[in-house]
N, C-alpha and C positions, 0 to 999 in steps of 0.2 A: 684823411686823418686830421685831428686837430690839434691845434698847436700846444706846447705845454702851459703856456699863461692861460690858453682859453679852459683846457682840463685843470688846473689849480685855480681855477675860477669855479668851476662845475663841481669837482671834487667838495670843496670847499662847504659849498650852498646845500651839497650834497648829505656832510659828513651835520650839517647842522640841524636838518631837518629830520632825521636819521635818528640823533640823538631827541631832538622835541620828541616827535612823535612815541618814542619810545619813552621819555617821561611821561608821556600823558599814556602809555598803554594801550594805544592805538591802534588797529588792524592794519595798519598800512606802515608799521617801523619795521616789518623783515624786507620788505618791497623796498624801502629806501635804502637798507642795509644793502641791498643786492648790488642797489645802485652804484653803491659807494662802491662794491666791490668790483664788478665793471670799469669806473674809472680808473678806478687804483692798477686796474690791470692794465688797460689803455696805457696809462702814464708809465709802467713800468717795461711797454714794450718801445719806447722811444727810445731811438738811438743818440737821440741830443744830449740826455741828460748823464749828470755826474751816477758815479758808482753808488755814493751813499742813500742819492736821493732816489733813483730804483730798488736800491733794498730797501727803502724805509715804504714804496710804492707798493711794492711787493708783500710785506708785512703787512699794511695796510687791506688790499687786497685779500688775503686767506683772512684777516680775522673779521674783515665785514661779513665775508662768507659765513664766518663761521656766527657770528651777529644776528646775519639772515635763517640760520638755520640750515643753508644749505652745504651741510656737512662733505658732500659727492665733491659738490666744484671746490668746496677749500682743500679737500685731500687731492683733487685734480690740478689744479693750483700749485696747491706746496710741490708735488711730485714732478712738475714742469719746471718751475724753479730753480727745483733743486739738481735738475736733470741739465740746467744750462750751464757753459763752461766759464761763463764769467764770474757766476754765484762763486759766495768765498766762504770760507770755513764758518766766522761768524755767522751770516744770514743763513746758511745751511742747518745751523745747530739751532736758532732760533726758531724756524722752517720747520723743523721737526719737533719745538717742542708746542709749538700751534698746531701741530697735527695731533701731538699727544691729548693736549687741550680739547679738541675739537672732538677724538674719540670719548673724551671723559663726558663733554655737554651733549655729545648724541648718544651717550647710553641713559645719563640722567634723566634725560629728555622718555627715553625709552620706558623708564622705570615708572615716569611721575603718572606716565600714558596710561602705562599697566594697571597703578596701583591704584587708578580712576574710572578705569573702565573694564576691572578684572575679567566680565562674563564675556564682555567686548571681541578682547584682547584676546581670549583662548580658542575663542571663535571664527576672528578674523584678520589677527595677527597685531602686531602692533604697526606695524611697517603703513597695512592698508586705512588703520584709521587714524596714523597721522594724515597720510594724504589725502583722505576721504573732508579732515578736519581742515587742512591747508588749503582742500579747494571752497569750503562752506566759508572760508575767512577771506578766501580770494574772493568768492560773489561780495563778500559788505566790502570791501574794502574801497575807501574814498578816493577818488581823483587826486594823485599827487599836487600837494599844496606847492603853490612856487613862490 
């Protein structure tokens, strides 16, 4: 496992290109998102670090996910979190309301799907043609820029 200055290094380079990418509208900013949220998770599972700075890991963590789109792991995420004896009342309430969030951007997401591909949608669900869409964006998508 690596150490936390090398992860606040990674995280870092991570959460920057993450954000480019995502101004420029990119194919490759849910992929970075993912990334960030990977390390945040990394960093949040060390035993070295202070109390604050794992719940701020941990936050970090669900909302890349939820960034990334991948609704599944930020609610798998929050639920783990919230599930451990250390988490405190604060990050637990926060925890939950990133979950709230996360349910509101994957129905919207649901919705914008629907209301784009109506005949699509009745036919193949919306579920299969986001993923059908995530993988057609996973083939373009560019070699992570370093």
């Amino acid at each position: 496992m690596l150490d936390l200055d090398t992860l606040y290094t990674l995280v870092s380079e991570a959460i920057r290109r993450a954000e480019a990418l995502e101004d420029l509208c990119a194919p490759g900013a849910p992929d970075a998102y993912l990334e960030v949220s990977i390390l945040e998770e990394q960093i949040s599972g060390l035993e070295s670090i202070p109390e604050v700075e794992r719940a701020i890991a941990q936050r970090g963590a669900v909302r890349a996910a939820i960034s990334a789109g991948e609704f599944g792991r930020a609610k798998t995420l929050a639920d783990r979190f919230i599930g451990l004896a250390e988490t405190g009342a604060p990050i637990i309430a926060e925890l939950n309301e990133l979950m709230a969030e996360a349910g509101r951007v994957e129905l919207a997401t649901k919705r914008v799907t629907a209301a784009r591909y109506p005949k699509a949608a009745k036919q193949y669900g919306i579920e299969n043609i986001q993923r059908c869409a995530r993988e057609f964006v996973d083939q373009l998508a560019p070699f992570p820029i370093s």
